[in-house]
C-alpha positions in Angstrom: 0.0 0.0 0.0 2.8 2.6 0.7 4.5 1.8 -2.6 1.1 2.7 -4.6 0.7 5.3 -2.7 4.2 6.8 -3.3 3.8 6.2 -6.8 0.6 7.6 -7.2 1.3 10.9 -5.3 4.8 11.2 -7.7 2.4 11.2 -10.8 0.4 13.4 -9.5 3.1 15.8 -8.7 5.2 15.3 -11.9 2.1 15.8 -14.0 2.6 19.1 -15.6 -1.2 19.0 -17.2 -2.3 19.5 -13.0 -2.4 23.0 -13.0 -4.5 23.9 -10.0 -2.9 22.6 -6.3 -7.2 22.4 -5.0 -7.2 19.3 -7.3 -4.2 17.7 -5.9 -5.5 18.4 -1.9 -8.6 16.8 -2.8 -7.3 14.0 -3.8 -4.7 13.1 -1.7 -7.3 13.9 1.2 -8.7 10.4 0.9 -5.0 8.9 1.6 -4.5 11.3 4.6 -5.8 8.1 6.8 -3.4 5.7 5.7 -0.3 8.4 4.8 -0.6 9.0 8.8 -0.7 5.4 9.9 2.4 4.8 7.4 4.0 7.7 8.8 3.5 6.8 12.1 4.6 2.7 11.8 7.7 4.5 10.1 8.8 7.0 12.8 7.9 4.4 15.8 10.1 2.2 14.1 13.0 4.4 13.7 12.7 5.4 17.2 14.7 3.8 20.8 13.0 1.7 22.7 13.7 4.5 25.2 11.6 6.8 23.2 8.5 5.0 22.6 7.4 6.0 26.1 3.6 7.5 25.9 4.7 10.3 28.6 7.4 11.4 25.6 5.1 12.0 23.0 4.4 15.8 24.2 5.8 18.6 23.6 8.7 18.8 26.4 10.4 21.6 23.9 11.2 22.4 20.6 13.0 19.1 18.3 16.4 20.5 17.2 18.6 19.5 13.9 20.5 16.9 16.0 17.6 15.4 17.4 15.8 15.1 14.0 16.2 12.2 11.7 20.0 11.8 9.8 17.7 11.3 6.6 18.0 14.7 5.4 15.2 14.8 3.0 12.1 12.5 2.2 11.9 11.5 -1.4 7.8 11.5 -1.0 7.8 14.8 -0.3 10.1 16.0 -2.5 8.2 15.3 -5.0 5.4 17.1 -4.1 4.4 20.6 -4.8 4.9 23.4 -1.9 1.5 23.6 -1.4 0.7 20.1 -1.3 3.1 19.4 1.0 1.9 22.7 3.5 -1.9 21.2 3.4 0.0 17.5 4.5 1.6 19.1 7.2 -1.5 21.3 8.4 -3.8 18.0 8.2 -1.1 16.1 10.5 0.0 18.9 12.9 -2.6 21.2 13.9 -5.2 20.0 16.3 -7.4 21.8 19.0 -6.4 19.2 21.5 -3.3 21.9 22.3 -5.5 24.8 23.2 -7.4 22.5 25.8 -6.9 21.5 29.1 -6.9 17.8 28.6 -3.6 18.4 26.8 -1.6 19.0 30.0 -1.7 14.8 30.6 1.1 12.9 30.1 -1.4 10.0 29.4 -3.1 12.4 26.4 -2.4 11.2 23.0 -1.4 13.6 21.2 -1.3 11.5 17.5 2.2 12.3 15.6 2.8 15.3 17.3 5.9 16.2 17.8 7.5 12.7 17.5 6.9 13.3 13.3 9.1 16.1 13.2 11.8 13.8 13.8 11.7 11.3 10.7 13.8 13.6 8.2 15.1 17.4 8.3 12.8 17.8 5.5 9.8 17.3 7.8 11.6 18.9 10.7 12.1 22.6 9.0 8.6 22.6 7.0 6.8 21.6 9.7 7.9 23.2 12.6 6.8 26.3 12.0 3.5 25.2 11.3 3.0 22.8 14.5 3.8 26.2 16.7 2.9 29.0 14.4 -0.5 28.0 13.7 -1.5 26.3 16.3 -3.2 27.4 19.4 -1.2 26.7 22.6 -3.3 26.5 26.3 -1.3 27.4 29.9 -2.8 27.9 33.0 -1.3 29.8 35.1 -3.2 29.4 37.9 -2.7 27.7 41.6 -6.7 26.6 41.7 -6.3 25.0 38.0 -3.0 23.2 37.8 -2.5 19.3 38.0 -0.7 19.2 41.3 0.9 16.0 42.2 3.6 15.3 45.0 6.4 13.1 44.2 9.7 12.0 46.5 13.0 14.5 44.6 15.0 11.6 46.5 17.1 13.7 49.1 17.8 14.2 52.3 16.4 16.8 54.3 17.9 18.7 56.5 16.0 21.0 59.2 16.9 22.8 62.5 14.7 23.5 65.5 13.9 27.5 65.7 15.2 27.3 69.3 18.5 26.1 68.8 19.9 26.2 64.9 23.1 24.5 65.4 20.8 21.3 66.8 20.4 19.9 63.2 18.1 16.6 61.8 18.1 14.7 59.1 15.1 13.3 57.7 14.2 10.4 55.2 12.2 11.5 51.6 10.8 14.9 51.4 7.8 14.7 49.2 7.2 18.2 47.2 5.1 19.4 44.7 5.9 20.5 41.3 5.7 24.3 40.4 5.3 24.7 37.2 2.3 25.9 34.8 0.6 23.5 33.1 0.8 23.3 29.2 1.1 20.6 26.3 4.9 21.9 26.4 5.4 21.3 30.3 3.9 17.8 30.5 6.4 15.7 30.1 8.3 17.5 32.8 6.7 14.6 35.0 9.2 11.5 33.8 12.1 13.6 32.3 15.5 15.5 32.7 14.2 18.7 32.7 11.8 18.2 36.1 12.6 20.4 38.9 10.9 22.2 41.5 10.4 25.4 39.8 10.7 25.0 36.4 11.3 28.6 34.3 9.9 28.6 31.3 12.3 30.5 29.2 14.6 27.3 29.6 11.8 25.7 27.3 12.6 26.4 23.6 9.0 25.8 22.4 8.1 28.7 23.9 10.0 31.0 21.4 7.7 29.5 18.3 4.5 29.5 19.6 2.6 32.5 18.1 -1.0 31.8 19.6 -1.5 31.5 23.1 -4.9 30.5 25.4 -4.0 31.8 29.1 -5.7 31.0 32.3 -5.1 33.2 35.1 -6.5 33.2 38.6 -7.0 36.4 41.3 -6.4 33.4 43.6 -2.6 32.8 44.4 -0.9 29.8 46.7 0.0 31.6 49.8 2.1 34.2 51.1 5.4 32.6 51.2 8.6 33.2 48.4 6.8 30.9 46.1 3.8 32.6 46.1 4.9 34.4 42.4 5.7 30.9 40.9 1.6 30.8 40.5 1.0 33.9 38.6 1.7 34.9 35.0 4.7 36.7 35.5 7.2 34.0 34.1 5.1 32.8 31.2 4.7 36.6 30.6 8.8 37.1 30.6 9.4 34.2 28.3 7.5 35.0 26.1 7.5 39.1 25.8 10.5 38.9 23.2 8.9 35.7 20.8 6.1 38.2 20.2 3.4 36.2 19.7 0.5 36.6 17.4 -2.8 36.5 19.3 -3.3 36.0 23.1 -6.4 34.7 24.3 -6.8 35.9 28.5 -9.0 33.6 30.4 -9.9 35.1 34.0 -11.0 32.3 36.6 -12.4 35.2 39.0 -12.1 34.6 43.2 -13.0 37.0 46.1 -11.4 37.1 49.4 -13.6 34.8 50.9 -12.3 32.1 48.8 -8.8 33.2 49.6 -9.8 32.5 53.5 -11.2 29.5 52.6 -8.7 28.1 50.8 -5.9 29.6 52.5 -4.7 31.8 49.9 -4.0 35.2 48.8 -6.2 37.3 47.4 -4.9 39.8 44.6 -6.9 41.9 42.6 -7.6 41.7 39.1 -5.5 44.5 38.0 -2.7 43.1 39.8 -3.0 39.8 38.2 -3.1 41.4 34.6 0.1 43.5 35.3 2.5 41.1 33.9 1.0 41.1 30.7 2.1 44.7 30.6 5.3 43.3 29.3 4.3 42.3 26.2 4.1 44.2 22.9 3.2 44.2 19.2 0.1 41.4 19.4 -2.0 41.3 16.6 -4.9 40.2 18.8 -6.2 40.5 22.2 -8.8 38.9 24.1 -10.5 38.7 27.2 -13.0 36.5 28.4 -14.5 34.9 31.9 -13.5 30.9 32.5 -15.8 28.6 32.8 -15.5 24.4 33.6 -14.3 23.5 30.5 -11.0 25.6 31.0 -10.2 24.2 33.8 -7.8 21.6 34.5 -8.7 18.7 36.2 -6.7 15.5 37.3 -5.8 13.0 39.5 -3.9 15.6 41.7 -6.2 17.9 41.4 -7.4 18.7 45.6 -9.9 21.3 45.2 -12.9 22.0 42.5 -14.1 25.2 41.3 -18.0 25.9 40.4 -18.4 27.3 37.4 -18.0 30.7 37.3 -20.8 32.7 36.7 -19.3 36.5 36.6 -19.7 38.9 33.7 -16.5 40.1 32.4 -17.9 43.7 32.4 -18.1 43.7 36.2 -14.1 42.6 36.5 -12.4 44.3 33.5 -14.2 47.9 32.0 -14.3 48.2 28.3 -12.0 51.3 29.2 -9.3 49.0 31.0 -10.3 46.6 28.2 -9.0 48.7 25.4 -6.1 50.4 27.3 -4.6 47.3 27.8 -5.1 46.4 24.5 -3.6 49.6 22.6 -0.4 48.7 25.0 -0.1 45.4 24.3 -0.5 45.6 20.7 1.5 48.9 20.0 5.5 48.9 19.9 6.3 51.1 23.1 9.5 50.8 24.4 9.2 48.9 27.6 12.0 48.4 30.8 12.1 45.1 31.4 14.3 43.9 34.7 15.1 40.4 33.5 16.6 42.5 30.2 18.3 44.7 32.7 19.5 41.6 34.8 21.3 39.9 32.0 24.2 43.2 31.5 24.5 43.0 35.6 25.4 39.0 35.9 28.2 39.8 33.2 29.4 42.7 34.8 29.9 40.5 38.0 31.0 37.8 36.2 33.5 39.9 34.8 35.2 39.9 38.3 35.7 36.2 38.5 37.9 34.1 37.0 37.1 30.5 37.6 34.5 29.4 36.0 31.5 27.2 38.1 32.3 29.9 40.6 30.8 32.2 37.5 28.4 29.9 36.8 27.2 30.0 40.6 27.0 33.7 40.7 22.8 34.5 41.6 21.9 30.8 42.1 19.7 29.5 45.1 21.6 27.0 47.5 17.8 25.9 49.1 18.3 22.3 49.5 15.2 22.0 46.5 16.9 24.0 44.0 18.3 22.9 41.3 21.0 24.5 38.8 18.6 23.7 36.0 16.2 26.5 36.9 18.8 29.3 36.0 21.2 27.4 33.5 18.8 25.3 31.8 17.7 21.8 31.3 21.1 20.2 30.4 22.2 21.2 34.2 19.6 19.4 35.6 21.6 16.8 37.1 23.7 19.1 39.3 22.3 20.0 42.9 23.8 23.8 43.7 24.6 22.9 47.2 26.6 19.8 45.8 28.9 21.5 43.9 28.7 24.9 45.9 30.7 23.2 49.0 34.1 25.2 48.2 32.9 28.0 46.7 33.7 30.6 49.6 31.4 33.1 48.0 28.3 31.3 48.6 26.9 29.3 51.3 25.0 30.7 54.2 26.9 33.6 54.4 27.3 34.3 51.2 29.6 37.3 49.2 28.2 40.6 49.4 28.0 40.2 45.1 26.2 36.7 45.2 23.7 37.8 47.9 22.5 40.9 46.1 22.3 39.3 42.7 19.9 36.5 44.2 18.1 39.4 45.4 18.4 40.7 42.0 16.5 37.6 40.6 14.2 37.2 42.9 12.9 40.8 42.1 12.7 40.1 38.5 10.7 37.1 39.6 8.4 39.2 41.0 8.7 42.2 38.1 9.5 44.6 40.5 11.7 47.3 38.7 12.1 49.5 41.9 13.6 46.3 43.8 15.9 45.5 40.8 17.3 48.6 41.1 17.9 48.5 44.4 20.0 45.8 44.6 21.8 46.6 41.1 22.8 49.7 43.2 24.3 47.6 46.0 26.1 45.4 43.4 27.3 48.0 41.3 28.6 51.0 44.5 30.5 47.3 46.0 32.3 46.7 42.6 33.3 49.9 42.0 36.2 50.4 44.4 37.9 47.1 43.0 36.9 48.9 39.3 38.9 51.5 40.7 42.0 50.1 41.9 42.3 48.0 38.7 42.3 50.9 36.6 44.7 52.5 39.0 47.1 49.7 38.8 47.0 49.8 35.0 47.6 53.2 34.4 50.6 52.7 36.6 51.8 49.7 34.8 51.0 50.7 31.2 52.7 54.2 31.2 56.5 52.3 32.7 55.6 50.1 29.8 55.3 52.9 27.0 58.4 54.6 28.4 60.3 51.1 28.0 58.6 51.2 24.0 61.4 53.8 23.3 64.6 53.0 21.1 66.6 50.4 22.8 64.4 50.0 25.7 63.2 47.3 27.6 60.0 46.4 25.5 62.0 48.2 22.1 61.5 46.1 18.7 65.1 47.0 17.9 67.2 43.5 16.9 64.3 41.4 16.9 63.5 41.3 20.9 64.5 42.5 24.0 67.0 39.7 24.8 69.3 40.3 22.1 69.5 44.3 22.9 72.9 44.8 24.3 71.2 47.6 26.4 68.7 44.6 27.9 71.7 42.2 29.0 73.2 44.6 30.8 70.1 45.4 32.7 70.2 45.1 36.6 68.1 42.1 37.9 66.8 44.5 40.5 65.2 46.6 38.0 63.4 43.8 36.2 62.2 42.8 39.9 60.4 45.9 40.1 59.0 45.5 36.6 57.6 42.0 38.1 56.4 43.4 41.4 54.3 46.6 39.1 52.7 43.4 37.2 52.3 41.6 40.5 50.3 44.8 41.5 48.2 45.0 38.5 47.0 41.2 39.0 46.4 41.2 42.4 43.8 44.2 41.9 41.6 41.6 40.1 42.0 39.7 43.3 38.2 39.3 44.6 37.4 41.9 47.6 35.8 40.1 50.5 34.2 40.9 53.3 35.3 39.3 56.6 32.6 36.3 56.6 34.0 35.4 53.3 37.3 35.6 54.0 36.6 32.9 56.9 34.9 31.0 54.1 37.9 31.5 52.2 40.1 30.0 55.0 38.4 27.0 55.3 39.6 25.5 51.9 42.4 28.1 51.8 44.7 25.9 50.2 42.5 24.1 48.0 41.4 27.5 46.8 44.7 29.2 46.0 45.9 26.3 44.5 42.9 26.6 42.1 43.6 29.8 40.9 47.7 29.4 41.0 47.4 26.9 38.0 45.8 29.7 35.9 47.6 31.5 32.9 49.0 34.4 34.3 49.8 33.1 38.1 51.8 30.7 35.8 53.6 33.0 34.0 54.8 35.3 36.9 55.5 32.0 38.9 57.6 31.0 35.9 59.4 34.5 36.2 60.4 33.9 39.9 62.0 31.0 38.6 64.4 33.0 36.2 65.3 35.0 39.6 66.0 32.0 41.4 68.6 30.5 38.8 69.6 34.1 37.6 68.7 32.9 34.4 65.9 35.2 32.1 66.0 34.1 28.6 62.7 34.4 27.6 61.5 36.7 30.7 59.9 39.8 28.0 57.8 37.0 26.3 56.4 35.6 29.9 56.0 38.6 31.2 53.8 39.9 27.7 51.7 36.6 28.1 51.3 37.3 31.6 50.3 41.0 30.8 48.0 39.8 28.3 46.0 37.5 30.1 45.4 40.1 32.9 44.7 42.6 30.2 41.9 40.5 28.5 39.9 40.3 32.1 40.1 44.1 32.2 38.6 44.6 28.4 36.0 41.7 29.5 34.9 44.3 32.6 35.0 47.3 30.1 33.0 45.8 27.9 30.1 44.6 30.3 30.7 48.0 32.3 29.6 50.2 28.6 26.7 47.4 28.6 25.8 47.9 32.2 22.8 50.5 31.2 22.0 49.2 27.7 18.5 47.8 28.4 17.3 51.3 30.6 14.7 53.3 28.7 15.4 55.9 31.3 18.3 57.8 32.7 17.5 56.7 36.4 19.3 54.0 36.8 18.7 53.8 40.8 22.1 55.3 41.6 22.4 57.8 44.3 26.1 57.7 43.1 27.9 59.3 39.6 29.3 55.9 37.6 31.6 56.8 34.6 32.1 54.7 31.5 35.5 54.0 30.0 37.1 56.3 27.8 38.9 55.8 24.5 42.0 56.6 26.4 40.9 54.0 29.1 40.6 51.4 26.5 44.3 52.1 25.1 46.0 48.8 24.2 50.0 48.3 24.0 51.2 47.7 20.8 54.7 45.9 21.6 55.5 45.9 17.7 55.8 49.4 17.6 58.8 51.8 18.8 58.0 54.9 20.5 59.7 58.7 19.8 60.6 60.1 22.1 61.9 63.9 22.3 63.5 65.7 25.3 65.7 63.8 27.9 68.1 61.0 27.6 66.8 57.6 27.7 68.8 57.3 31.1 67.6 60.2 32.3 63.9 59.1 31.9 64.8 55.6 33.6 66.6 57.1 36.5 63.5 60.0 36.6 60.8 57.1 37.0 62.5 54.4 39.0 60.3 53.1 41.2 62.2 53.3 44.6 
């Protein structure tokens, strides 16, 4: 049957009497049936056994080039017109089953979906952007509506008595519950890498295609503890603000503060609920409507039930509020986002560090139920923070001035609180700038001995190839190329992490461990390599050890000019929550050596200018 039906669809497509495409859909309608059972037999087969689990059929993210099919094209389809093979794709990938709530469960078939998209490249990059462009996509971003179940994350617990916090237990299996919003794309989050507590959903790459989007949102939210945002629409609304998607349907599940009391929740106004979708711009269509039953999720873990809601939407949401949040949602305005703003800031401190999990660690929760996933993405998932966190001396429960405010940092954006962001980028920022300061001290210092040494027959002079061979250079003091090493010494140690005195106990604790870490890098190296020349009296080679040394230390100060000019990039406005005057680097800042290049110089002798500037 698939060999006449291949057959048959090539005539049809290599028929150049077929002028109209209509004909052509019509007819290869009737085959639809059996092309998707083929299809299907054909990418089951090609699949792991691993796979062919009915809890991965969903749409966990977006199917990449590497995960597709090696087949790069299918011959089938080549052979078909475009616009036969764009009515194939429409009849096997777009369903209404994703804008409902039965498609949040991992036992919902979902046909072919996504697992098609997979049997050849061909498929993968025609189809794709029909399975999330023109599809419909339901959320809920609700506490009332989502599917909660508990589950065992398989770790020990530790806890400590309020009277006496160095008195310490350790209990068996903490059961918790999963907070994340409930979608086609999250549900297979259940039996996968990618599960952990709080799941964000910009780590999920589906999220960047979808162009039409079905949102639940409640006035009802968990309770009032730190997770209490997790519930609301303030995540979906930040993963999504910069796909710009098409249409967004708003679905309101309305509650009073009696449920709130009821329930034990928090009550939050409507307005409030709907302020996170301030973030997003240029829609081409708005919605709003009431919820009723069949919005609603409901599933095994489900604890509570709503009644169908009987409210009109006039009487939560004026046509006024109605159409001003539509003419800002749907016009191009230029918006201040703090997760934009947060991204500049975590470079900027990065910048400061040199080793790199201890980058990678900068902002991240140590909470025994965090995981690294939630901040670097899916491909982390495996890593527990506090496992790999142990010798890190600027985290922990004292953490580094830095760390602490960026976690601050994150947790504002969590919340989309701009004035909080600010707060702590200000803390961050007035901490960083004395060490800013002393660097740029250091190299001014450092850089000016080295363009007086650029000079005819100088220390750093091109003249007879290098230095070493300079008859001027092998007569020169070993004293005088000690204090060459010490102003380099100097310049390093400015990068040199400032701590405050709980971190510097932290430090102490692996002290060895630590500077052993950071002794085998590049320029600790280099200058270690140059003490050695001392100890033998022996420097052949020293100029080229100490420019490699130079260079390394140099690159870290470009990397925090860079992200310093970037700091401000995402700020609409000039109030950048600074009660203090930060300058950018200058051109003259920015200077690089040149050690090709000799320098004129006019005036004094060359001896006279060494003996002027000696550093005694």
């Amino acid at each position: 049957m698939e060999e006449s039906l291949l057959e048959e669809s090539a005539l049809l497509a290599q028929a150049d009497e077929v002028i109209d495409p209509a004909l052509q859909v019509e007819t290869l309608k009737q085959e639809i049936a059996n092309l998707k059972a083929e299809l299907a037999r054909a990418s089951q087969k090609n699949r792991p056994e691993s796979a062919q689990a009915p809890e991965q059929s969903s749409l966990k993210h977006a199917p990449t080039t590497q995960e597709a099919s090696k087949i790069s094209s299918c011959d089938f389809l080549r052979k078909l017109l475009v616009e036969i093979r764009v009515e194939l794709y429409r009849n096997l990938l777009i369903s209404p089953i994703f804008g409902e709530p039965e498609s949040v469960h991992s036992h919902r078939e979902l046909g072919l979906t996504p697992g098609i998209l997979g049997t050849c490249r061909q498929f993968y990059h025609e189809g794709m952007p029909i399975l999330y462009g023109e599809n419909t996509f339901y959320i809920s971003c609700s506490w009332d509506t989502s599917d909660i179940e508990q589950r065992c994350c398989c770790r020990p617990h530790y806890w400590t008595p309020k009277d006496n916090p160095w008195d310490i237990h350790r209990q068996g299996c903490l059961f918790v519950r999963d907070n994340f919003n409930r979608s086609p794309i999250t549900r297979s989050l259940n039996a996968a890498k990618y599960r952990n507590n709080h799941v964000q959903m910009g780590n999920i790459s589906a999220v960047k295609y979808i162009k039409h989007w079905k949102v639940i949102i409640n006035t009802l939210l968990e309770s009032e503890n730190e997770d209490t945002d997790r519930w609301c629409a303030i995540d979906f609304c930040q993963a999504v603000c910069k796909a710009t998607p098409k249409s967004l349907e708003i679905v309101i599940v309305h509650e009073d503060s009696d449920s709130a009391t009821r329930w034990n929740g928090v009550y939050q106004t409507l307005e409030a609920t709907l302020e996170p979708f301030k973030l997003l711009r240029n829609l081409k269509k708005l919605n709003f409507r009431t919820a009723d039953l069949s919005d609603i999720v409901v599933g095994r873990g489900i604890y509570r039930m709503l009644e169908a809601p009987n409210v009109d939407l006039s009487q939560l949401l004026s046509t006024e509020q109605q159409d001003a949040l539509r003419q800002l949602m749907t016009s191009n305005a230029e918006i201040e986002r703090p997760q934009d703003m947060l991204t500049p800031l975590l470079a900027y401190a990065q910048a400061f560090e040199r080793y790199q999990m201890f980058k990678l660690q900068m902002g991240l929760s140590l909470d025994e139920e965090s995981r690294v996933a939630q901040k670097l993405g899916p491909d982390f998932d495996d890593i527990i923070a506090s496992e790999f966190a142990i010798t890190n001396p600027f985290c922990g429960r004292n953490p580094h001035t830095v760390e602490a405010e960026l976690l601050s940092a994150m947790n504002a954006v969590s919340r989309n609180s701009m004035d909080d962001f600010k707060r702590y980028r200000s803390v961050i920022l007035a901490y960083l700038e004395d060490q800013y300061q002393a660097v740029c001290s250091a190299r001014i210092k450092l850089s000016g001995y080295i363009q007086g040494e650029m000079t005819q027959r100088g220390l750093f002079s091109t003249t007879d190839d290098i230095g070493e061979q300079n008859p001027y250079i092998r007569s020169l003091e070993t004293d005088f190329r000690a204090k060459w090493l010490l102003m380099l010494e100097d310049y390093a140690d400015s990068f040199r992490r400032h701590m405050p005195f709980q971190t510097r106990v932290n430090w102490n604790r692996n002290k060895r461990r630590l500077e052993n870490l950071y002794n085998a890098m590049p320029r600790e190296l280099a200058i270690n390599q140059m003490h050695q020349m001392f100890e033998v009296d022996k420097f052949q080679g020293f100029l080229s050890v100490f420019k490699a040394a130079f260079e390394d230390v140099e690159k870290q100060f470009f990397d925090i000019c860079n992200a310093r000019e970037r700091l401000f990039i995402c700020d609409i406005t000039e109030d950048y929550g600074l009660d203090w005057e930060m300058s950018m680097p200058t051109e003259n800042d920015k200077e690089r050596v040149i050690w090709n290049v000799n320098v004129k110089r006019s005036g004094p002798t060359l001896e006279a200018y060494r003996t002027h500037h000696a550093i005694r």
